[in-house]
KEKE-3310 file (N, C-alpha, C; in steps of 0.2 Angstrom, whole numbers, plus 5000, padded with zeros to 4 digits):
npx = (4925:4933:4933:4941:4944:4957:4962:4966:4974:4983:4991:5005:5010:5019:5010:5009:5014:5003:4991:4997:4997:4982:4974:4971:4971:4980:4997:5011:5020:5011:5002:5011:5013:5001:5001:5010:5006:4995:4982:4977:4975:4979:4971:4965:4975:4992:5003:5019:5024:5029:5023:5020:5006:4993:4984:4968:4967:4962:4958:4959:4952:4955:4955:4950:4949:4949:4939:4942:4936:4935:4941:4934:4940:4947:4955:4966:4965:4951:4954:4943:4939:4927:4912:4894:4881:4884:4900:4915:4927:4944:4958:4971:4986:5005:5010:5001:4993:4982:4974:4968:4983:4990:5003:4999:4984:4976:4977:4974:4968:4955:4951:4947:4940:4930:4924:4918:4910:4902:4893:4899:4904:4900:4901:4910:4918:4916:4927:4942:4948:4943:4933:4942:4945:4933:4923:4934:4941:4952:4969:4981:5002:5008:5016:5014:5005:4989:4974:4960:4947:4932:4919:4902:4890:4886:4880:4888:4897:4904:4904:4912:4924:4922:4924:4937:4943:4942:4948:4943:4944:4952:4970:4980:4997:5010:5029:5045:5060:5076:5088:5091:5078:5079:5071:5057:5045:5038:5033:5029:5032:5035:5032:5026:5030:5030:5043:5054:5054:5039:5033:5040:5039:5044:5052:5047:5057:5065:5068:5058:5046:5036:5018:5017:5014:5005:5012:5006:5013:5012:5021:5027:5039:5038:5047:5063:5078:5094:5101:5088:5070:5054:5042:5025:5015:5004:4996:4990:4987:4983:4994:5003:5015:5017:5019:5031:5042:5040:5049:5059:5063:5068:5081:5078:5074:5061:5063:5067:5062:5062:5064:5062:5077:5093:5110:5121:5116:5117:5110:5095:5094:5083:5071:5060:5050:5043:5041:5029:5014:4997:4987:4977:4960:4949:4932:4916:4904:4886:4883:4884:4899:4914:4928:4942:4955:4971:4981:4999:5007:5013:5027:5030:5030:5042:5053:5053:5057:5069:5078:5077)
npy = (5011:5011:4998:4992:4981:4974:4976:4964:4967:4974:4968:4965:4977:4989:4993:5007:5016:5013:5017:5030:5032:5032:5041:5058:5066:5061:5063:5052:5053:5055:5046:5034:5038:5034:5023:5018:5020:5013:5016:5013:4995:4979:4965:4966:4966:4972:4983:4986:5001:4997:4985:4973:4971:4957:4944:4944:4953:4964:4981:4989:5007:5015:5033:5045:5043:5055:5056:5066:5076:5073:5085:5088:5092:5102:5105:5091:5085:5074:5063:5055:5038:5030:5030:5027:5022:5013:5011:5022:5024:5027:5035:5036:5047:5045:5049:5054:5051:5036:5040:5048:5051:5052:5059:5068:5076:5081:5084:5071:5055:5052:5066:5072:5064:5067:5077:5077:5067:5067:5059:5045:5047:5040:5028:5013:5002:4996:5000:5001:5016:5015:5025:5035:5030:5029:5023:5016:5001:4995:4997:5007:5010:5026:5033:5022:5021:5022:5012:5013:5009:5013:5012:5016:5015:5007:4994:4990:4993:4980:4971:4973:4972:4957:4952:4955:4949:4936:4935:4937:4946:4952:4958:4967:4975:4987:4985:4991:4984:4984:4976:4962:4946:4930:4921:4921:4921:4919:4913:4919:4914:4917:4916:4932:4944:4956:4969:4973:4988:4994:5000:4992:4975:4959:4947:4930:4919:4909:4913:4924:4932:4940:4940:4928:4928:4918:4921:4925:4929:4932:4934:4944:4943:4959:4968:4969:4978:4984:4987:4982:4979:4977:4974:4963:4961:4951:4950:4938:4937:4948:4956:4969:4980:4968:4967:4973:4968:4955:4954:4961:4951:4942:4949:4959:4973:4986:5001:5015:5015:5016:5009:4996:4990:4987:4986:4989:4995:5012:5021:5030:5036:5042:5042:5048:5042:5026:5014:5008:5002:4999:4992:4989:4981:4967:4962:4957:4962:4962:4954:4960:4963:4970:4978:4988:5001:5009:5020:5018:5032:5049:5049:5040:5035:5042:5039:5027:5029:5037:5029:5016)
npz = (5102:5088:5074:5062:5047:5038:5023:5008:4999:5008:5015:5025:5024:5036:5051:5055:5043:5035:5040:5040:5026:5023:5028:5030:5041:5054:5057:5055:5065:5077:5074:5079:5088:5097:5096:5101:5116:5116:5111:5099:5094:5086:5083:5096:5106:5111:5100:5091:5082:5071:5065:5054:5044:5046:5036:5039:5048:5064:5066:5079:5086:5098:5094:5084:5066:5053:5040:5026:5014:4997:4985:4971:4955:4940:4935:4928:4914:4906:4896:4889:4885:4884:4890:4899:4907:4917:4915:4916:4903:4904:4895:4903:4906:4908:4924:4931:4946:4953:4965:4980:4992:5007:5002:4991:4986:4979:4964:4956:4946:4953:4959:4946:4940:4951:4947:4936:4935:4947:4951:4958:4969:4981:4976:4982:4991:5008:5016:5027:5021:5008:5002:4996:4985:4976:4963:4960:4953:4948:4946:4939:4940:4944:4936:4924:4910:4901:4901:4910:4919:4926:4938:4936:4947:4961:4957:4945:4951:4961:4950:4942:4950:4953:4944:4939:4950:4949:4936:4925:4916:4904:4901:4894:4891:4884:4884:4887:4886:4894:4885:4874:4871:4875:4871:4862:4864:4880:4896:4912:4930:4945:4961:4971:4984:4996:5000:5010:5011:5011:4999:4988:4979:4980:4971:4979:4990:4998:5012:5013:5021:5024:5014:5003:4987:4971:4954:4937:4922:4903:4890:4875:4862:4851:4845:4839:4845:4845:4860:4867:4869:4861:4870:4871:4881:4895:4909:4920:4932:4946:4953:4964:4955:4945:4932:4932:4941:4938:4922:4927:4934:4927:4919:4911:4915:4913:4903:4911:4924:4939:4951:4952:4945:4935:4942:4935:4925:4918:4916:4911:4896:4886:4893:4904:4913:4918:4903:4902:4897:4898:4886:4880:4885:4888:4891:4898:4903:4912:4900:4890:4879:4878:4872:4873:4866:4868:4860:4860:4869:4866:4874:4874:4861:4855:4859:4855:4842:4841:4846:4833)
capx = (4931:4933:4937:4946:4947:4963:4959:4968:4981:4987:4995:5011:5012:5017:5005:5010:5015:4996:4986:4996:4997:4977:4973:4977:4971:4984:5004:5014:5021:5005:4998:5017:5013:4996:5000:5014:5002:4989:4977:4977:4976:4978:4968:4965:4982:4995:5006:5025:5023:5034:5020:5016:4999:4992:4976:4961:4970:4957:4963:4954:4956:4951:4955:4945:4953:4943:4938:4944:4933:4939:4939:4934:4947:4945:4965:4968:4960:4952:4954:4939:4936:4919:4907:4888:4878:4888:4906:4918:4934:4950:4967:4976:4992:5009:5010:4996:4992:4976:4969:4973:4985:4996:5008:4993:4978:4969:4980:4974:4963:4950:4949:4944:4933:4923:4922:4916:4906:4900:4890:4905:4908:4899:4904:4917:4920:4915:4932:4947:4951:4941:4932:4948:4945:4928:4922:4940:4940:4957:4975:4988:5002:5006:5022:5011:5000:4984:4966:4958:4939:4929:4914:4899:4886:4889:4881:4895:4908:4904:4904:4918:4927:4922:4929:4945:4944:4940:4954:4940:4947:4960:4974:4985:4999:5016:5030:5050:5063:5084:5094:5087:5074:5083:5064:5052:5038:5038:5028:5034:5027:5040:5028:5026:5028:5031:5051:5056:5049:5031:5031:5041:5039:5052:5052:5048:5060:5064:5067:5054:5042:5028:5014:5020:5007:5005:5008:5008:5013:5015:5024:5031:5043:5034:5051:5070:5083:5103:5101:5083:5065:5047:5036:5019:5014:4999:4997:4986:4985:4984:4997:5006:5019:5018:5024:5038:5044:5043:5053:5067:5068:5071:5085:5074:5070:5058:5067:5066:5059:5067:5061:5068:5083:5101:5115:5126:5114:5121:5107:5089:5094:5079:5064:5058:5046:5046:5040:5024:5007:4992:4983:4970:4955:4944:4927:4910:4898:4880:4881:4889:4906:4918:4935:4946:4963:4972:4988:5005:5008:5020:5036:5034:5032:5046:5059:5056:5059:5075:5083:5075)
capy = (5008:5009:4992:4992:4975:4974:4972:4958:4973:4979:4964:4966:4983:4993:4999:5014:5017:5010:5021:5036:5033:5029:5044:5063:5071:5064:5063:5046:5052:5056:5038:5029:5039:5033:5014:5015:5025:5009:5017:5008:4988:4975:4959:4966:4965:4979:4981:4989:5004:4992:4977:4971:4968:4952:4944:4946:4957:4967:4986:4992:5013:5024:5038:5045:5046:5058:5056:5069:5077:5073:5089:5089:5096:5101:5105:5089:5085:5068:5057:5049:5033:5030:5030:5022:5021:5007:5011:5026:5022:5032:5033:5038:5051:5045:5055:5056:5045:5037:5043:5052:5049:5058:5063:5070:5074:5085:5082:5064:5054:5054:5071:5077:5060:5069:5086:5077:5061:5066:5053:5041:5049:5036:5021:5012:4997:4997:4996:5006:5021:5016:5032:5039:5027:5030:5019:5012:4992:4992:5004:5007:5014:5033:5033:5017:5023:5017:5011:5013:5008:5015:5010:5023:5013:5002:4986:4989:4992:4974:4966:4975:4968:4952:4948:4957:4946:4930:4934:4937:4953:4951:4965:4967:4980:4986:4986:4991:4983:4982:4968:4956:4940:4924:4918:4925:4920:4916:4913:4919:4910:4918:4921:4937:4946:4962:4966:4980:4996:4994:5002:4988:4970:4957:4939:4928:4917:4903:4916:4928:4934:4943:4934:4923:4926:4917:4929:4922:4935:4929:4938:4939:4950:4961:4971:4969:4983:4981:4985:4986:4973:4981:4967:4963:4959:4947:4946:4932:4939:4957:4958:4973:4979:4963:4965:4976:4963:4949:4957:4963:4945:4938:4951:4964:4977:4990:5005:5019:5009:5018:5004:4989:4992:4981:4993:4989:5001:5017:5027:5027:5037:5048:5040:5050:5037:5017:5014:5002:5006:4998:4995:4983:4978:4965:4960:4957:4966:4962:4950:4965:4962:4977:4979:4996:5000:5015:5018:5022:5039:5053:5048:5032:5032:5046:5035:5023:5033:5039:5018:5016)
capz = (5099:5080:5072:5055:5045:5033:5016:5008:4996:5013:5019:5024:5028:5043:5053:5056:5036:5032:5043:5037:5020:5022:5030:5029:5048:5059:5055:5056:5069:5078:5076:5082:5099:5098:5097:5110:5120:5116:5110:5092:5093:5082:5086:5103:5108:5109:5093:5090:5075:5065:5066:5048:5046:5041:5034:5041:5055:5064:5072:5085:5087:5102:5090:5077:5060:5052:5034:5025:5007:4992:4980:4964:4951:4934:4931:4926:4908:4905:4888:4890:4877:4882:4895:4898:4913:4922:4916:4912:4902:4902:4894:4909:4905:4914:4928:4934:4950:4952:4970:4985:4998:5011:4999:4984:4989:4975:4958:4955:4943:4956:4958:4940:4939:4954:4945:4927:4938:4952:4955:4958:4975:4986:4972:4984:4995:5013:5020:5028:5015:5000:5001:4994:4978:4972:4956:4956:4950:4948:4947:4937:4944:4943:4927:4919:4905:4899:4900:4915:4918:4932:4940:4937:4950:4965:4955:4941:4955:4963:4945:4939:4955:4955:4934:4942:4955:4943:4931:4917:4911:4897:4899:4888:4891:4880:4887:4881:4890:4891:4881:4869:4874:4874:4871:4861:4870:4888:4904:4921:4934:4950:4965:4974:4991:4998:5001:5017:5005:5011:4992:4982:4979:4976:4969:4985:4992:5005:5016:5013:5028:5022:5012:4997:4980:4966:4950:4931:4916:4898:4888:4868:4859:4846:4839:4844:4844:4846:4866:4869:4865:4862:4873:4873:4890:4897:4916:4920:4939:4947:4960:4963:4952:4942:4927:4932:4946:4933:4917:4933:4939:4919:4918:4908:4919:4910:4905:4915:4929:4946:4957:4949:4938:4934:4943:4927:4920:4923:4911:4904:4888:4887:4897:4911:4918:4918:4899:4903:4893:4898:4879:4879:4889:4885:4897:4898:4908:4909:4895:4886:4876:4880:4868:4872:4865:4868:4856:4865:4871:4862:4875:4872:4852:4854:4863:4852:4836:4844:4846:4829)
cpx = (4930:4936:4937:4948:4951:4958:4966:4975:4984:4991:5003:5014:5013:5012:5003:5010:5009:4990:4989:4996:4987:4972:4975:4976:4975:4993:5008:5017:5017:5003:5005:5014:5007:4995:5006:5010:4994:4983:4974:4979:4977:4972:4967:4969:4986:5002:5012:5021:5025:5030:5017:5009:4997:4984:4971:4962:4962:4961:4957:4959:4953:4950:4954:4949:4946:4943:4938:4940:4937:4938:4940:4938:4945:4952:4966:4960:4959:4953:4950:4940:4930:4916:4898:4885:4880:4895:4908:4925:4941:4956:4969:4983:4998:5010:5006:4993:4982:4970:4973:4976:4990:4998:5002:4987:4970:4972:4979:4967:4955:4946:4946:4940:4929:4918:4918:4910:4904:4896:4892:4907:4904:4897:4908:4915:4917:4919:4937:4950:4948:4935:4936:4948:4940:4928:4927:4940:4947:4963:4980:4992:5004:5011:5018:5008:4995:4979:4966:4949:4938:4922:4908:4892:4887:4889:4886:4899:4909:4905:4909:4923:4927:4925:4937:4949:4946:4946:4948:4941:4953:4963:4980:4991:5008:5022:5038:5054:5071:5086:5086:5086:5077:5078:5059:5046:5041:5033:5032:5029:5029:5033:5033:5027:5031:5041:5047:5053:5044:5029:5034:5041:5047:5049:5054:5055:5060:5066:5064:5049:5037:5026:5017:5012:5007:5006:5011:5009:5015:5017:5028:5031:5039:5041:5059:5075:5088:5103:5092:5076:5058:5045:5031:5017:5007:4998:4990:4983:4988:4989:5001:5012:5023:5021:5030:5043:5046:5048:5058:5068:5070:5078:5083:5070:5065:5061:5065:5061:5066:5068:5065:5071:5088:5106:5120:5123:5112:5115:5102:5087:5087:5074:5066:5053:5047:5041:5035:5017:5001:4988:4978:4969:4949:4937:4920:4907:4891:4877:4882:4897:4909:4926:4936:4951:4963:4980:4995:5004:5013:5025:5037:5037:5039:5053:5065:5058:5067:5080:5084:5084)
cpy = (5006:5002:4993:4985:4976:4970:4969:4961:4975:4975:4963:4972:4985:4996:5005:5020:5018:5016:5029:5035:5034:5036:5053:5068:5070:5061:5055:5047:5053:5050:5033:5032:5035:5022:5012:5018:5016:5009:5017:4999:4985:4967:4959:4967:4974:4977:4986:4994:4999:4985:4978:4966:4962:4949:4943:4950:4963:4976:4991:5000:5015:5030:5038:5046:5051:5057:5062:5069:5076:5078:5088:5092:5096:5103:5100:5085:5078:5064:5051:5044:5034:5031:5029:5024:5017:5009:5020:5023:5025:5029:5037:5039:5048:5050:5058:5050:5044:5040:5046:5051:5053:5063:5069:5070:5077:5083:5073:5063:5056:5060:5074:5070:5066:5074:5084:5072:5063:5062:5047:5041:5043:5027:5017:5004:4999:4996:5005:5010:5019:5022:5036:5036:5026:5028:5015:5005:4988:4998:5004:5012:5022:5032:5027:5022:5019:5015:5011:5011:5009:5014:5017:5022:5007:4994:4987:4989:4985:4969:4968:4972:4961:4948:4949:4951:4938:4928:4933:4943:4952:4956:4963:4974:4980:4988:4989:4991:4984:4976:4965:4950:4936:4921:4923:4928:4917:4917:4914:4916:4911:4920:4928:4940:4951:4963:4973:4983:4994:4994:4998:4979:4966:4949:4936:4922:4913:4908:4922:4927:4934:4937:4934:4923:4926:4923:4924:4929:4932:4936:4937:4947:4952:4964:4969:4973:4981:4982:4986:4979:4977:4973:4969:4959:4958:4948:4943:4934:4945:4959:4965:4972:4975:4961:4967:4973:4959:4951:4958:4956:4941:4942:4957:4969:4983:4995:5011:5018:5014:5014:4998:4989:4989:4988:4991:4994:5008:5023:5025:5031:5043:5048:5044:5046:5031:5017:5008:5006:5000:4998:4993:4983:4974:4962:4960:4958:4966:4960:4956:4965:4967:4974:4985:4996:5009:5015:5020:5028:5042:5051:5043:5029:5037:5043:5031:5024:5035:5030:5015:5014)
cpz = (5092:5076:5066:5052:5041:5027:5012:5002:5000:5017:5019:5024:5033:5046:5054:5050:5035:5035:5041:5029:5019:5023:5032:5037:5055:5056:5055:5063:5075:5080:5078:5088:5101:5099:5101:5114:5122:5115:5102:5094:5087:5086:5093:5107:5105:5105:5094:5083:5068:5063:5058:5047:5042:5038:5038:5049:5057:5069:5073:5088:5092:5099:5086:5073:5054:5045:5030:5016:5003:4987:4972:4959:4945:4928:4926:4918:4907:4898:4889:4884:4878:4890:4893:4907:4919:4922:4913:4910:4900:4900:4897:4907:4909:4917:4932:4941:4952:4957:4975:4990:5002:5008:4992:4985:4983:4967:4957:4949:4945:4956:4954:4939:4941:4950:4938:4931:4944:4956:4957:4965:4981:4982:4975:4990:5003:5019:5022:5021:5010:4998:4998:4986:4976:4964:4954:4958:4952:4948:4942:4942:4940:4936:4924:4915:4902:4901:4909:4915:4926:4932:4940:4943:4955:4960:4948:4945:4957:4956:4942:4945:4954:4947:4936:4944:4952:4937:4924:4913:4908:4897:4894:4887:4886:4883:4883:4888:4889:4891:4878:4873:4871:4868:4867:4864:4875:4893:4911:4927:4944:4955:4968:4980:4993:5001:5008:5017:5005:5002:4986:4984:4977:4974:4976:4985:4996:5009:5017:5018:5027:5018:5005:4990:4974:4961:4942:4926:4911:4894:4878:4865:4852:4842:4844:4840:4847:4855:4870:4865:4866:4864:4873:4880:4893:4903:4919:4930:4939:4953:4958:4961:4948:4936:4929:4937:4939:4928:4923:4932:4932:4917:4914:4911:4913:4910:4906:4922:4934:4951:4956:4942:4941:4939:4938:4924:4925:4921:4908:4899:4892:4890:4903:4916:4914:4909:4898:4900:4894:4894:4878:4885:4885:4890:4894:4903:4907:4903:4888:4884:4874:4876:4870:4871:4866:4866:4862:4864:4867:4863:4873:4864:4852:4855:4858:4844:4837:4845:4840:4824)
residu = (UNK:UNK:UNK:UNK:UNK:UNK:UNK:UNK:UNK:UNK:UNK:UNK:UNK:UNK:UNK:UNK:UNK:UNK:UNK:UNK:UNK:UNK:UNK:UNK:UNK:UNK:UNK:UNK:UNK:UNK:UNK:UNK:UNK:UNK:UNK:UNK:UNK:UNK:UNK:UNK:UNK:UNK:UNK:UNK:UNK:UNK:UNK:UNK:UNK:UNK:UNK:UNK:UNK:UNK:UNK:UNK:UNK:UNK:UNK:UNK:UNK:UNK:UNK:UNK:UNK:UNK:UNK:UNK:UNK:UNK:UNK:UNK:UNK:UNK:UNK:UNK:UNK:UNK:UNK:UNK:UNK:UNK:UNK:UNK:UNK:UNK:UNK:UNK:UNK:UNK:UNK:UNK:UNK:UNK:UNK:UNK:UNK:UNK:UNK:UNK:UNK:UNK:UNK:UNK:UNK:UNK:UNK:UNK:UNK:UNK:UNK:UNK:UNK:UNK:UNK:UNK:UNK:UNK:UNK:UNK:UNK:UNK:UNK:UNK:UNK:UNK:UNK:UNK:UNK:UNK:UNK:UNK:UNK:UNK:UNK:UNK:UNK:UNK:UNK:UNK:UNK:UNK:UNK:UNK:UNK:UNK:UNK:UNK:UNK:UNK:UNK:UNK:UNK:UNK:UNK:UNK:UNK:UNK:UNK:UNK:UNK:UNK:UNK:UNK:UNK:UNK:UNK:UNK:UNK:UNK:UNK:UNK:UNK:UNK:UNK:UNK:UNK:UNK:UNK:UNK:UNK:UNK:UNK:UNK:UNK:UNK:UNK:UNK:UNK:UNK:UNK:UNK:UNK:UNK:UNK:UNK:UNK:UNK:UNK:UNK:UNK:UNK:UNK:UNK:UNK:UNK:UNK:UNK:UNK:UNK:UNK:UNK:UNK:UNK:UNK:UNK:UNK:UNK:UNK:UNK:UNK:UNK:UNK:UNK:UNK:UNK:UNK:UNK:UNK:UNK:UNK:UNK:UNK:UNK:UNK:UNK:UNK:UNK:UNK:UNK:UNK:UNK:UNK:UNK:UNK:UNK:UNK:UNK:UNK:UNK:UNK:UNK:UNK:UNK:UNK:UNK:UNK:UNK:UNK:UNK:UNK:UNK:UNK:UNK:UNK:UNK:UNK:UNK:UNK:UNK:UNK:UNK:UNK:UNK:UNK:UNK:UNK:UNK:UNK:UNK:UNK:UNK:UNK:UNK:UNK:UNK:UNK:UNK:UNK:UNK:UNK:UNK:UNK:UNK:UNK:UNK:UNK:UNK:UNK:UNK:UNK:UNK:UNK:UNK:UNK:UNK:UNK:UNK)
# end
């Protein structure tokens, strides 16, 4: 019997969602027959498909999930900044997602790391599916933009984790949202927690289910346009989809943001992806003092030439 701990980002998932997204050798529907069948547990006990999994949930499998190679690629072209013995740091193109899952399996950051780094491939966690995330510390999501740092050796990946973890990395991303700030400056301070869509978050609630977590973001307007604000954006913790929750629950959804957007707006004008940039990284590794910046990208200075 294979036992499986949850790691502490998968809380609140479906089970049945989480083991296929995690996993590419049996189908969704494959692993629902296999857990009415009972031959997937959770905490020893027999679980519905639909059971959202919780912290320190343990799942116990009869059946093997095979681990499945990850191919290297040389399609996708990197923008390195820098790299060293301990780290590699990229400016990550929107559109590009960062590793492989059900739906992506070879077109990922991943991927063209392996083909440039291969010595990254057994860089990783020692949990369910972090094979699939080799060197990775941290994520942006796929339409974000912007810095990326990868781990080039397990003791960088536990130190690169544990500053993440610590809230000792300074991020700093750009962001462009709809309508004018009341406020210049502001701090959001709404916790966090998983809504229905395994895939999107919502600002919790007194009747929220899933787990309730903490999320701070500061935030202050750098430019204001007649329907439109260029923001600089702080987030003080890494929850998922953090900034782009917090700016929605203020009335500023990011524009071209498909996930969370006003239904009064009926159009994001020219954006094709959510208009978020990842620009700054600050840290110290090693007793070494790490600064990267990476300018905004074409669509986004394009956008913004065109509101100008």
């Amino acid at each position: 019997m294979k036992i499986i701990k949850v790691e502490q980002n998968n809380i609140g998932i479906r089970i049945d969602e989480f083991l296929a997204q995690e996993f590419f050798s049996l189908s969704r529907g494959e692993i629902i027959k296999n857990i009415r069948e009972g031959n997937i547990l959770v905490n020893k006990g027999i679980i519905k498909p639909s059971y959202h999994l919780k912290e320190s949930d343990e799942i116990e499998s009869a059946i093997s999930f095979e681990r499945e190679g990850i191919m290297p690629s040389n399609k996708i072209k990197l923008n390195l900044i820098y790299s060293d013995d301990n780290i590699i740091v990229i400016n990550k193109p929107a559109g590009i997602q960062i590793h492989p899952d059900s739906n992506e399996k070879s077109n990922t950051l991943v991927n063209a790391l392996l083909a440039r780094f291969p010595e990254i491939k057994n860089v990783h966690e020692e949990s369910l599916g972090a094979y699939l995330r080799p060197g990775i510390v941290h994520r942006l999501d796929k339409e974000t933009s912007g810095i990326v740092i990868v781990a080039r050796n397990q003791k960088s990946f536990e130190e690169l984790k544990n500053l993440f973890q610590n809230r000792k990395v300074r991020k700093k991303y750009v962001a462009l949202v709809y309508g004018q700030l009341k406020d210049k400056r502001g701090i959001i301070t709404k916790s966090i927690a998983r809504a229905g869509n395994y895939k999107k978050q919502t600002v919790a609630g007194l009747k929220t289910k899933t787990k309730i977590r903490g999320a701070v973001t500061e935030y202050k307007q750098l430019k204001r346009f007649s329907n439109y604000s260029l923001v600089e954006v702080r987030p003080l913790t890494g929850r998922m989809h953090q900034i782009r929750i917090h700016l929605f629950s203020i009335g500023h959804p990011i524009v071209g943001d498909k996930l969370y957007k006003l239904k009064s707006i009926k159009s994001n004008f020219l954006a094709k992806r959510h208009l978020l940039h990842a620009e700054q990284l600050d840290f110290t590794l090693f007793g070494q003092k790490f600064s990267f910046f990476a300018p905004l990208p074409e669509d986004f200075n394009i956008f913004l030439k065109n509101i100008d």
